[in-house]
N, C-alpha and C positions, 0 to 999 in steps of 0.2 A: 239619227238617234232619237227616240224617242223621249219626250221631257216629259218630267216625273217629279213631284213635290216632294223635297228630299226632308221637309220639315217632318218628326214622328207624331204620331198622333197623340194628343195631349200637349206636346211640346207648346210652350210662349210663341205668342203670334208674331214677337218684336222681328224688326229686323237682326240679320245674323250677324253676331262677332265677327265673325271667321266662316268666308265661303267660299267651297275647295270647288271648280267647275273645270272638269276635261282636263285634268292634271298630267302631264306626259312626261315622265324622264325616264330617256333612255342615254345609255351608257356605249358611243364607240368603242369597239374594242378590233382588234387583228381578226377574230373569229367571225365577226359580226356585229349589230348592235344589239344590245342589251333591253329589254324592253322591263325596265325595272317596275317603273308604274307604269302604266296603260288606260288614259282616261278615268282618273278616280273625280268623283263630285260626293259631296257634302258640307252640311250647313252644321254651326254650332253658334248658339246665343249666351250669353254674358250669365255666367252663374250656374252654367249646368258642365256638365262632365261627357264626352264620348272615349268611349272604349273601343281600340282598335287590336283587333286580335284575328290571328291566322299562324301558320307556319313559316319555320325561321324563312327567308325569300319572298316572300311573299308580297315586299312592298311599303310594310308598316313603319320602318325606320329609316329607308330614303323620302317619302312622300315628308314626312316630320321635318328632314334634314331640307327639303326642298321648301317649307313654310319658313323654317329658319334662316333661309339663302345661303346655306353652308355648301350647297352647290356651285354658290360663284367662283369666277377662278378657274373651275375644273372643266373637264372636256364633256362632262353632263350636259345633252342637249334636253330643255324647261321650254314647257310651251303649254296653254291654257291658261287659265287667272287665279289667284291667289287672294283675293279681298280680306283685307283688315280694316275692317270700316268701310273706306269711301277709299280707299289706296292698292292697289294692284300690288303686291310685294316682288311678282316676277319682274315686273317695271322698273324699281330700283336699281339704283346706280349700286355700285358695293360699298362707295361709300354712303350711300343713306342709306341702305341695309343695315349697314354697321350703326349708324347713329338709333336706329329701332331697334334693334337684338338686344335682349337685356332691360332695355325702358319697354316696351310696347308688348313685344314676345322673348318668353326663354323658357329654358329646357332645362330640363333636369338629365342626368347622361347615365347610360346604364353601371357604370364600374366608376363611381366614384374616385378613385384610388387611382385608376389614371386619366381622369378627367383633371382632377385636381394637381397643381404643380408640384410636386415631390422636394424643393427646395424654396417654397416659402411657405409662409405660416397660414395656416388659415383665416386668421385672421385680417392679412394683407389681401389675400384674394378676394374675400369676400369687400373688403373695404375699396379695393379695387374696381369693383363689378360697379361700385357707387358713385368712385371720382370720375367714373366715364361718361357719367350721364349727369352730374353733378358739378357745379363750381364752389366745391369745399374743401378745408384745410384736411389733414393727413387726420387730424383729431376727431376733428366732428364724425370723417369715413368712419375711424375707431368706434369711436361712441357710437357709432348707430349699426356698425358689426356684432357688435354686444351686445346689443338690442336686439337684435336679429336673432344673435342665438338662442339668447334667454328665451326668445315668443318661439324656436322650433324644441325648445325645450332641453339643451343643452347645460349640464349642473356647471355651476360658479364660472361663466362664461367670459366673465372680467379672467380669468388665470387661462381658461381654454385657448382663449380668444389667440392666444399666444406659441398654443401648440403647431406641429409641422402634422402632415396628413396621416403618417403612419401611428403617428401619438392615439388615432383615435380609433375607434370601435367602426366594424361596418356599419351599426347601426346609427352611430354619431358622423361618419361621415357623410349617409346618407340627407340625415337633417343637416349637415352643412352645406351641401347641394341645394338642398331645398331653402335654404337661407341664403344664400347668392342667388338664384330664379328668382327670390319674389322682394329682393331688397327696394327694386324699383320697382314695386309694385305695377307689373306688366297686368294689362288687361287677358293675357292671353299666357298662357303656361302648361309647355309640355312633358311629360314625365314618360323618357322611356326606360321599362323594362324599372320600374323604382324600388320594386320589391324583390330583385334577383339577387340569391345570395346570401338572404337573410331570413334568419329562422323564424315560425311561424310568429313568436310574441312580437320580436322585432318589428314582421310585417305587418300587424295589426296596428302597433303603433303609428308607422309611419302612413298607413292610409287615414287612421282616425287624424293625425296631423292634418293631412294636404285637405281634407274636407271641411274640420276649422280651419285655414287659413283660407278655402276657400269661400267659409261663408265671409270673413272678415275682411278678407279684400272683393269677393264678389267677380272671383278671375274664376276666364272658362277653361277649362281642362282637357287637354287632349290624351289618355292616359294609352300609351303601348305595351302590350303583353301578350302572351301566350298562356297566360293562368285565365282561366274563366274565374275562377272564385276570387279574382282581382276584379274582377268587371264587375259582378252579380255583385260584390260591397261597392265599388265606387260608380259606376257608370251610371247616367239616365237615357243614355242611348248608346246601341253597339255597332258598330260596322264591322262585318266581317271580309277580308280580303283572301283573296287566292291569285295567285299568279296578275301581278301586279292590278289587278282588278277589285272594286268591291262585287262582291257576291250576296251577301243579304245586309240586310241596314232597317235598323229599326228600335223601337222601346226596347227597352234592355228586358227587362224581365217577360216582356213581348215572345223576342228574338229567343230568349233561356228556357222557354216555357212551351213555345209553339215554332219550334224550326222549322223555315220550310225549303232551303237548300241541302242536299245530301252531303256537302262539305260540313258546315254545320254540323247536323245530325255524327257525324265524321269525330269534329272537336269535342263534341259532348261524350260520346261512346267511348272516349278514351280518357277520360277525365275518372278517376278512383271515386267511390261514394265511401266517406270514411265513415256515415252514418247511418247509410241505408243498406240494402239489401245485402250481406255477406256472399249468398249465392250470384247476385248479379254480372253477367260478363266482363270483360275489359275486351273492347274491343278497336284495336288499333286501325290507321285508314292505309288501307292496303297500297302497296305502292311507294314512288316516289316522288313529290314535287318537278313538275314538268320543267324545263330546258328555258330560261329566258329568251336565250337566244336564237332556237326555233323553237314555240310551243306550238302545243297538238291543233289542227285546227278545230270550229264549232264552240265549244263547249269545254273550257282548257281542262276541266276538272273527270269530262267525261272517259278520260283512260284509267280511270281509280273508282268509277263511280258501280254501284253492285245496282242502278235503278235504271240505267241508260237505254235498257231492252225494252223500259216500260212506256216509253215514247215512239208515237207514230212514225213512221218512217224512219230515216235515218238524221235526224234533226239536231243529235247531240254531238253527232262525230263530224257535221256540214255547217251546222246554223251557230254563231255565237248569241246566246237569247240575254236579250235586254233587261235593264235593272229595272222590274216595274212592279207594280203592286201585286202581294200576294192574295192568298184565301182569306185574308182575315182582315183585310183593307188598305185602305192608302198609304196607311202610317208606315207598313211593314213591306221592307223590299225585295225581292229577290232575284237574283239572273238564273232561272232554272225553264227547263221547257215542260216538267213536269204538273201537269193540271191540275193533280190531288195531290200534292206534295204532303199537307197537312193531314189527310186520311192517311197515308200510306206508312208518316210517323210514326201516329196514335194506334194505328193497328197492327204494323210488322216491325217498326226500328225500337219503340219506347217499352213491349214484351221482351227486348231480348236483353236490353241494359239496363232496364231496372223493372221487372216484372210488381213490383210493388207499387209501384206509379201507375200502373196503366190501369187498372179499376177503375182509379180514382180522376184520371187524365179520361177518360170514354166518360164517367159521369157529368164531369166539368163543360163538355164539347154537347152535352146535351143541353 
C-alpha cells in the first residue's frame, strides 16, 4: 500500500488525537464474511472536526462503533490500530475499554429515544454517565447534571433534570445526549447522525451547540452523516467513504468545492440547491451500493460509475487504485484512476447540476 500524509493541507502540524491506520472489521456471517470496513486510515488533531459522510453501508457507523470498542464481545473480527494518544484502543482489554468510554471518548447516538433508558430520568442517566468515572456522592452527580444541561441549554434544568425521556422534545433529548458525551469532558467526541429527525431550526441549533462546546472544552469531533450541509457547517476536513473504504479525504470546503472522485461528484448531484439555480438537475447515483459480502472487483464504485470508459485500459473493473494525492495536492485524496478528474468536474459534471456555478468555477481554476 502506498503511504500517503493523511494530514490536510493547512491542517496543525501537532501530533494527532486520534489515528485511524488500516482499520479492518469484518463481520462472520453463514453467507460469508462481511467486509464492513476495509482498511480505513486517518488522522484528527485536538480541536478540529472531521466529517464522515457516504451512503447508508458504507462503513461510517461501524468504523465509529469500532473506536468506541462496542465491537467487543461480538464475533466482529478488528485488526489494524486505533491510537488515542500513545494507547492502541484495539489493544484494550474490555474492561479498560470500558474505564475510557465516556472519560476519554463518547458518542453521541443517532435516535436519542432509544439510546436513552425509557425507565429512568434523565437526570439519573446523565448523573450516572459521571459516578462511572467519578468517586462522588448521588448529589454532587445531580448538581453537575444540572450543570450540564443548563451549559447544552435546556430551560429550568433543576425541574427537567427530573423528567423521563419521553417528557422531552427531539430537540431537548438530543442536548441531553450531547450532555452525557461531554459530562466528562472526553478529549475525543463522536456524533453520529446528530441532526436526524430534527427540523431545520432544531438542527442549526444543535450544531451551533456542539461547536461552542467544542471551542470550550477543545474536543475533536468526529461528526457522521449523510447530509453534506451538516459537514460544509461543521467539518475542517471530510472523508468520504464507499464500500467500507475511504475514497476521497481532504479540506472540507477543498473536498465541497473541487471533487475529484466520481462517487463524490455522485453525493453532491443529489443534494437539492434550495438557493441556487431552479432550472438545475437532480441527479441521483445510479444503481445500488455493492454486496459486502462479495464486492465488484478493481474499483468497488466502478459498476455505478458513468467515467469508467474514460480510463486506459481496463483498470477500473481490475485495479483497486490507491488513496493518494489528487490534482490539486497532497492535502486532497482520492482512490480514483482518473487523471483529470478535476477537468472533467469543472467541464461535464458541475454544467449539468448547477449550470450557474460553472462560469464562475472555469474562472476561479484559471
Amino acid at each position: 500500500m502506498t503511504t500517503t500524509s493523511l494530514t490536510s493541507a493547512g491542517a496543525p502540524t501537532a501530533a494527532p488525537l486520534l489515528s485511524v491506520r488500516d482499520l479492518m472489521v469484518h463481520f462472520p456471517t453463514a453467507d460469508g464474511v462481511v467486509k464492513a470496513v476495509n482498511g480505513l486510515s486517518f488522522d484528527l488533531q485536538a480541536g478540529r472536526t472531521l466529517g464522515i459522510v457516504g451512503e447508508s453501508g458504507s462503513g461510517k457507523s461501524v468504523s465509529s462503533m469500532a473506536i468506541m470498542g462496542l465491537h467487543h464481545g461480538t464475533s466482529a473480527q478488528l485488526s489494524g490500530e486505533i491510537m488515542l494518544g500513545d494507547t492502541n484502543l484495539l489493544q484494550l482489554s474490555v474492561d479498560e475499554m470500558r474505564r475510557r468510554r465516556g472519560r476519554d471518548v463518547a458518542m453521541i447516538f443517532q435516535d436519542p429515544l432509544s439510546a436513552m433508558h425509557p425507565y429512568y430520568t434523565v437526570g439519573n442517566q446523565i448523573a450516572e454517565a459521571y459516578r462511572v468515572h467519578h468517586d462522588v456522592s448521588k448529589k454532587a452527580a445531580r448538581t453537575r447534571a444540572i450543570e450540564m444541561l443548563d451549559r447544552v441549554g435546556i430551560p429550568t434544568p433543576d425541574r427537567r433534570v427530573d423528567d423521563y425521556p419521553h417528557q422531552f422534545s427531539g430537540g431537548m433529548r438530543q442536548r441531553a445526549m450531547i450532555a452525557m458525551g461531554l459530562i466528562n469532558d472526553p478529549s475525543l467526541l463522536i456524533a453520529d447522525e446528530p441532526t436526524t429527525a430534527l427540523d431545520v431550526t432544531v438542527q442549526a441549533q444543535i450544531l451551533d451547540l456542539l461547536q461552542d462546546l467544542q471551542r470550550e472544552f477543545n474536543s475533536a469531533i468526529v461528526i457522521i452523516t449523510h447530509d453534506l450541509g451538516v459537514v460544509a457547517e461543521m467539518a475542517d476536513d471530510v472523508l468520504v467513504m464507499y464500500a467500507g473504504r475511504a475514497v476521497e479525504h481532504g479540506p472540507c470546503q477543498e473536498v465541497l468545492t473541487h471533487p475529484e472522485m466520481p462517487y463524490t461528484w455522485g453525493l453532491l448531484s443529489s443534494v437539492p440547491d434550495v438557493t441556487g439555480d431552479t432550472d438545475a438537475r437532480l441527479m441521483p447515483i445510479p444503481g445500488s451500493p455493492p454486496s459486502l459480502l462479495n464486492p465488484p472487483s478493481g474499483c468497488s464504485f466502478h459498476p455505478r460509475c458513468a467515467h469508467r470508459d474514460k480510463v486506459p485500459g481496463d483498470l477500473c473493473r481490475t485495479t483497486l487504485p490507491e488513496l493518494v494525492p489528487g490534482n490539486r495536492g497532497a492535502g486532497h485524496l482520492k482512490r480514483c484512476h482518473l487523471a483529470d478528474s478535476d477537468t472533467i468536474y469543472a467541464t461535464e459534471v458541475l454544467p449539468e447540476i448547477a449550470p450557474d456555478l460553472a462560469p464562475e468555477r472555469a474562472e476561479d481554476d484559471r
